[in-house]
C-alpha positions as CSV (number, residue, x, y, z in Angstrom):
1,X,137.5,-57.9,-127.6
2,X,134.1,-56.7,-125.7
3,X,130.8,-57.6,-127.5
4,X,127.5,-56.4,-126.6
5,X,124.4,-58.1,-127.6
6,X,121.3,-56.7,-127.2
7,X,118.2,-59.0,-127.4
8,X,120.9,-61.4,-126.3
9,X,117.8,-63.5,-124.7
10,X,116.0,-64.2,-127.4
11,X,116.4,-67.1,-130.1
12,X,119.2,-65.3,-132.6
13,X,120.9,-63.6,-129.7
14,X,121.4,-66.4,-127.6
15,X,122.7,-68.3,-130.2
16,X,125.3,-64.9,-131.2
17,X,126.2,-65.0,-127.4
18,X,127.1,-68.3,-127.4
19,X,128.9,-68.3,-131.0
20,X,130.9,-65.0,-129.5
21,X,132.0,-66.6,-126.5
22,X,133.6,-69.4,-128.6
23,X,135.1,-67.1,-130.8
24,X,137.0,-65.5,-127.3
25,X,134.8,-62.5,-127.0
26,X,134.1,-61.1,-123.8
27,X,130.4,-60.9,-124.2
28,X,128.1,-58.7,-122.6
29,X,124.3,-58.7,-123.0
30,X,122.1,-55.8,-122.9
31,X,118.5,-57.2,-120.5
32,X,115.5,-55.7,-119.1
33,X,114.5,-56.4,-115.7
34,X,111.9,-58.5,-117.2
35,X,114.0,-60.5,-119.1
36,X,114.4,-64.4,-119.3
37,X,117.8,-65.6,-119.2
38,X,117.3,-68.9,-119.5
39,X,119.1,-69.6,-122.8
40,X,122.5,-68.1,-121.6
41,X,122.8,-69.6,-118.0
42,X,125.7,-71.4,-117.9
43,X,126.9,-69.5,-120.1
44,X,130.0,-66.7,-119.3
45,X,128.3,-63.5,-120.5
46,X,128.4,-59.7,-118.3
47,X,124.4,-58.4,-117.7
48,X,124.1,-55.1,-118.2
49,X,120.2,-53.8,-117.2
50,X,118.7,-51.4,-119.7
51,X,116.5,-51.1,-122.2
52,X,116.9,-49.9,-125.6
53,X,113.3,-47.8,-125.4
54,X,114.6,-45.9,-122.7
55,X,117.7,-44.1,-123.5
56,X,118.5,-42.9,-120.0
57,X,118.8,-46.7,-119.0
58,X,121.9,-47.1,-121.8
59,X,124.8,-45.0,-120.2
60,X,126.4,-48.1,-118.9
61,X,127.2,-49.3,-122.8
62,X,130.8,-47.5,-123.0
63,X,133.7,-48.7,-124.5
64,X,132.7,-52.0,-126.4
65,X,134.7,-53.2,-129.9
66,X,131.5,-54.3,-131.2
67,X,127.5,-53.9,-130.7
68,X,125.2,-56.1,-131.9
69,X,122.1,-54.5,-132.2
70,X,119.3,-57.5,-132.3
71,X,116.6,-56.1,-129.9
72,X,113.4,-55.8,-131.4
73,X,110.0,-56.5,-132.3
74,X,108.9,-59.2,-134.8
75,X,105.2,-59.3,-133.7
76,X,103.1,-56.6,-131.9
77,X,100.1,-55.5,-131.3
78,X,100.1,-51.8,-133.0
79,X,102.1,-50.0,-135.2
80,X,103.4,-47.8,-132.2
81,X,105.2,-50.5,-130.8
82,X,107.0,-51.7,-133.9
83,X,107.8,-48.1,-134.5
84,X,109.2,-47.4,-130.7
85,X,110.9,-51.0,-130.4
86,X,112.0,-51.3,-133.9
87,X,112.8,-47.7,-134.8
88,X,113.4,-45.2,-131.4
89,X,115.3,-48.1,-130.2
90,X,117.8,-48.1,-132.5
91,X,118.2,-44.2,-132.5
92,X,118.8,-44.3,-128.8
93,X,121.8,-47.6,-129.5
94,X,123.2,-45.0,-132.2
95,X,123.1,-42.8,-130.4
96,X,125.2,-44.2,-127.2
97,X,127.2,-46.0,-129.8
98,X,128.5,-42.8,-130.9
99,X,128.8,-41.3,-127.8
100,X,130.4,-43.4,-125.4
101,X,132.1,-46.2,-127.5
102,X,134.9,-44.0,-129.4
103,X,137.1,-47.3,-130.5
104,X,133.7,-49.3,-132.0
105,X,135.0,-51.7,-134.7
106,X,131.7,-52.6,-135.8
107,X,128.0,-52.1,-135.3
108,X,125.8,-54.6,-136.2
109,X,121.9,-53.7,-137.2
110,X,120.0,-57.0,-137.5
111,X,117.7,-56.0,-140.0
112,X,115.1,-58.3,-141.8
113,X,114.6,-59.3,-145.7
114,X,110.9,-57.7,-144.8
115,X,112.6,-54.3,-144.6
116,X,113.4,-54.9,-148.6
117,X,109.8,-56.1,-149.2
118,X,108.9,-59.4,-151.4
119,X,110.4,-60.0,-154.7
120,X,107.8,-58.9,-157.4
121,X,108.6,-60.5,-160.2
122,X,109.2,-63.7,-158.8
123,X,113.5,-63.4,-159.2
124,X,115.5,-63.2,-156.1
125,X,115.6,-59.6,-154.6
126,X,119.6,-58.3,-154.3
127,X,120.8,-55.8,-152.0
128,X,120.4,-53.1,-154.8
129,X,116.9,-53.6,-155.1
130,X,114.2,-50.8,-154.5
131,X,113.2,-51.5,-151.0
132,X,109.3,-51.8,-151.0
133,X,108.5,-53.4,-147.2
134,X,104.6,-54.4,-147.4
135,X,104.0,-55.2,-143.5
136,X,104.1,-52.3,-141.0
137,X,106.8,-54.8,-139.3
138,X,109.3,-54.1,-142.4
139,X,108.5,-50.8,-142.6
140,X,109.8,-49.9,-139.1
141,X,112.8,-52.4,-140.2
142,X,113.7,-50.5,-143.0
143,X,113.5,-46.9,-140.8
144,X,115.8,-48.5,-138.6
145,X,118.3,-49.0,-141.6
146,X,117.9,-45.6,-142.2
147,X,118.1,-44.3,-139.4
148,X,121.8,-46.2,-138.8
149,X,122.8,-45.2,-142.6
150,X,122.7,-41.2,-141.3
151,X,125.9,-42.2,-140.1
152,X,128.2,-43.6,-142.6
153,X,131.5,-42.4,-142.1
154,X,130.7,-41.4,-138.9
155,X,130.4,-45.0,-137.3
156,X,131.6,-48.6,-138.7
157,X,128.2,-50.7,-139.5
158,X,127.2,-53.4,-141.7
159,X,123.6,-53.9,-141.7
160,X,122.2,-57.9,-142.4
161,X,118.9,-58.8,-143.5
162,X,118.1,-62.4,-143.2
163,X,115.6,-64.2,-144.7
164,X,112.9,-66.5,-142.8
165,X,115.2,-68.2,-139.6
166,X,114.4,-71.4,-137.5
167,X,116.7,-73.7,-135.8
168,X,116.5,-75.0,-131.9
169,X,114.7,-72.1,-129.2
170,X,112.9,-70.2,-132.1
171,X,109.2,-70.1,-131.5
172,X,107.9,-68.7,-134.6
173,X,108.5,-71.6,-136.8
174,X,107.5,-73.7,-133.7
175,X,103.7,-73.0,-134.4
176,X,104.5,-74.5,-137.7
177,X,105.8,-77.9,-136.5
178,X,102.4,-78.0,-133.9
179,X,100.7,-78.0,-136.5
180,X,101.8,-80.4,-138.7
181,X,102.9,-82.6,-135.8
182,X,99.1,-82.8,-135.3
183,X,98.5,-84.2,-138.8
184,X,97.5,-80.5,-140.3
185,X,98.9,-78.4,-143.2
186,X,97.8,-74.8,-143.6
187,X,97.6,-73.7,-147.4
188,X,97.7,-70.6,-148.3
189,X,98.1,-71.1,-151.9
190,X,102.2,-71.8,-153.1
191,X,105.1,-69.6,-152.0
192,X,108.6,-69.6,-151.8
193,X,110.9,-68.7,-149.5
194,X,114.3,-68.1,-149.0
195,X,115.3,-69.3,-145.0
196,X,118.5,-70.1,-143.1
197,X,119.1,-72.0,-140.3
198,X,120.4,-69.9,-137.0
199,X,123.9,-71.4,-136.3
200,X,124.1,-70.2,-140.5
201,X,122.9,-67.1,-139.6
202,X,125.0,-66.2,-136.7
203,X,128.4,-67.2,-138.6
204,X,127.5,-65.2,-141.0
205,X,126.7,-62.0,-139.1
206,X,130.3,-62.6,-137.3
207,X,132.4,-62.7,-140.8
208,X,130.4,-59.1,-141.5
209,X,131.5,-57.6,-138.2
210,X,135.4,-58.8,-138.5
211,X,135.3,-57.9,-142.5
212,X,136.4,-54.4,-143.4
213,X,135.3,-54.6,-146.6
214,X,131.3,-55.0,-145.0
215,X,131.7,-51.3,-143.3
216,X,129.0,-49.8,-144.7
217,X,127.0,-52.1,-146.4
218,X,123.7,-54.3,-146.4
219,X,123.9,-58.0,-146.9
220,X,121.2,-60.4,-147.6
221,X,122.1,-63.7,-145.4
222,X,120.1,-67.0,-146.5
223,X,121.0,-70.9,-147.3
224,X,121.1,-70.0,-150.9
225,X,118.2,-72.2,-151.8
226,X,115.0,-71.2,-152.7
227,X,112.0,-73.7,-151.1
228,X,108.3,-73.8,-151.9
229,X,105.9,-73.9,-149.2
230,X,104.9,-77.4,-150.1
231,X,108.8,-77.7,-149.9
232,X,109.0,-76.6,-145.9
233,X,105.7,-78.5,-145.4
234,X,107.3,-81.7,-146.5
235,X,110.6,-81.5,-144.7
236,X,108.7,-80.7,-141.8
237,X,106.3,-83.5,-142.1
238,X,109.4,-86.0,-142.7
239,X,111.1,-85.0,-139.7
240,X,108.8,-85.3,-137.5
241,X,107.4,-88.6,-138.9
242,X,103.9,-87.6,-139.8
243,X,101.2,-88.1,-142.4
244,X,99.7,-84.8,-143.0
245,X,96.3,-83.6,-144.4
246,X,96.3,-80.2,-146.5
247,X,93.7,-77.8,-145.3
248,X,93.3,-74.7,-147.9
249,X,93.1,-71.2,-146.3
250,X,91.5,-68.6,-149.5
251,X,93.7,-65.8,-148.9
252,X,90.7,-63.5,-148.8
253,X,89.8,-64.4,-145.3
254,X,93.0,-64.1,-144.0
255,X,91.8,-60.6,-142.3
256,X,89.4,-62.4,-140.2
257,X,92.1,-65.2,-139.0
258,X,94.6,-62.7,-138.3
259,X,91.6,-60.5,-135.8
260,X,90.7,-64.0,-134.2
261,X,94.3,-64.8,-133.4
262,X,94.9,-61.4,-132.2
263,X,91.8,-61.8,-129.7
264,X,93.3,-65.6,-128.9
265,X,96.6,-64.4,-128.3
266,X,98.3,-61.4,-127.8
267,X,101.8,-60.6,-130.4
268,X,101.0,-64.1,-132.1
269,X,102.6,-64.4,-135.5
270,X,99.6,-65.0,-136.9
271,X,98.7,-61.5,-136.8
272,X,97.2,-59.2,-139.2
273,X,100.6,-57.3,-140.0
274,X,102.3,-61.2,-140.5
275,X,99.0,-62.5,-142.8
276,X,99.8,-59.0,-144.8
277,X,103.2,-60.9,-145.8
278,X,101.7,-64.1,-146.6
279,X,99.8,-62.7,-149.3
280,X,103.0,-62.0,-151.3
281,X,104.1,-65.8,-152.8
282,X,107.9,-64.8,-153.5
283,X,110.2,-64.3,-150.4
284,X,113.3,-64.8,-151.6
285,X,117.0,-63.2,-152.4
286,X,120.2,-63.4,-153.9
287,X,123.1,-63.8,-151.7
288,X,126.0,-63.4,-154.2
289,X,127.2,-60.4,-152.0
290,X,127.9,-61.8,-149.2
291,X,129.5,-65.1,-150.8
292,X,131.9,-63.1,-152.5
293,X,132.4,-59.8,-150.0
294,X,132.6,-62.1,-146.8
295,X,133.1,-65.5,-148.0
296,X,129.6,-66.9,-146.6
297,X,129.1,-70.3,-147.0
298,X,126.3,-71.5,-145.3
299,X,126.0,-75.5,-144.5
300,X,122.8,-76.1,-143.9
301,X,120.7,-77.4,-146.1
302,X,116.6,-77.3,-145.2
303,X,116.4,-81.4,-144.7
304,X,119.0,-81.7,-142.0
305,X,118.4,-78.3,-140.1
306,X,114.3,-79.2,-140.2
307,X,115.6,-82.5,-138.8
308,X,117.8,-81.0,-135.8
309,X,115.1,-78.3,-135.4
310,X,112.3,-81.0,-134.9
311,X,114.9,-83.4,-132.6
312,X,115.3,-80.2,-130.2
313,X,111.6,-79.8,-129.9
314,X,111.4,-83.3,-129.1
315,X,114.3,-83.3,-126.2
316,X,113.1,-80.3,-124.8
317,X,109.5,-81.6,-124.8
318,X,108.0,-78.6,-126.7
319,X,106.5,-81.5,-129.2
């Protein structure tokens, strides 16, 4: 079977790449000239040069079983860019889906629990759930979705939304572990959160693709827990050994952090768009669906993937 991944470079699709290959696909990954490949050397994946903005560059995708669509934005530094990465990018994989791939099993949309929006009422959001995305990031998530849904019946998708991910390569989550390997906590008043560890994640986006019965439909994928963020700070603190000191952020000068960071460093998740999302306390969801539709099971559990997550940054000297 031939798999294409696009964003196959970054954290989740390296990981897909890798999981594919095992699996006996023959895997080939959508890159930019820009591109850094260095989580799929050694690996035996097909390059295929184009970019997902430019749809001229995407006539070479023809005649693939599947398509993983995991390019994207999950930081930027306007709402153009989201909107072109997140949103024209997808039209144009559509759209060459459609054209050029005639046999497509599946196409994947890696979408975000962002696109849904933050549960409300403080009970975890299903896949029936009003979507109400409160970052401009979720927003161009959820157009994306829409954009793929045009087509039912016209090509096999399953779109997955997962919660928060981290696991080995991610850098997001990386910031996080910095900072409390350097004895700090950030409060921003109590949250929970719904997350799943990325070797979870990517099993789970395989059983949707090989499952008829996802064609079609949206799936929340997450460990099934739900954690506070005194939770995450915790397991963090434990894993990498350290005594922590708790410094309280008031959410009403979260504005200013977010414009400093920006200035500091360019697409930074601490961003504006990203401290928008922080000021909702309940990201969580329910992922009974997928459970019962694809037989998810995930096996992580927060202590031990924090613990591998933290032992990777170690090896790989990022800590």
């Amino acid at each position: 079977m031939r798999a294409l991944v696009t964003g196959g470079t970054g954290f989740i699709g390296s990981h897909l790449a890798e999981a594919l290959i095992k699996e006996g696909f023959e895997v080939h990954c959508l890159i930019r000239d820009i591109s850094n490949k260095k989580w799929l050397e050694g690996l035996e994946v097909k390059f295929i040069e184009g970019d997902c903005c430019n749809r001229s560059s995407l006539e070479q995708i023809r005649d693939f079983d599947y398509i993983f669509h995991l390019a994207g934005l999950t930081k930027a530094s306007s709402r153009e860019e989201f909107f072109n990465a997140n949103v024209k990018g997808t039209e144009n994989i559509i759209d060459v889906a459609l054209k050029n791939n005639p046999e497509i099993k599946r196409f994947v949309l890696l979408s975000s629990l962002a696109a849904a929006g933050p549960s409300q009422d403080g009970k975890p959001r299903s896949e029936d759930s009003p979507a109400s995305p409160v970052s401009i990031y979720g927003k161009s998530k959820l157009m994306a979705e829409e954009a793929l849904l045009k087509f039912k019946g016209r090509l096999p998708f399953t779109i997955i939304r997962p919660t928060a991910v981290y696991g080995p390569r991610d850098r997001d989550f990386y910031l996080f572990f910095k900072m409390v390997n350097a004895g700090i906590i950030p409060d921003f008043g109590k949250s929970y959160y719904s997350l799943i560890y990325v070797d979870d994640l990517v099993h789970g986006i395989i059983l949707a693709a090989r499952s008829e019965d996802a064609e079609g439909k949206i799936y929340f994928l997450a460990d099934g827990e739900i954690c506070s963020s005194d939770d995450i700070a915790s397991v963090i603190a434990e894993s990498l050994q350290k005594k922590t000191v708790k410094i309280k952020i008031p959410r009403k000068i979260m504005p200013l952090i977010g414009r400093l960071a920006s200035k500091v460093a360019k697409n930074s998740i601490i961003n504006n768009d990203k401290l928008i999302e922080l000021k909702y306390s309940h990201w969580i969801c329910d992922i009974s669906k997928a459970r019962k539709e694809l037989g998810f099971n995930p096996k992580v559990k927060i202590q031990e993937g924090m613990k591998w997550t933290a032992n990777w940054y170690r090896l790989h000297r990022w800590l």
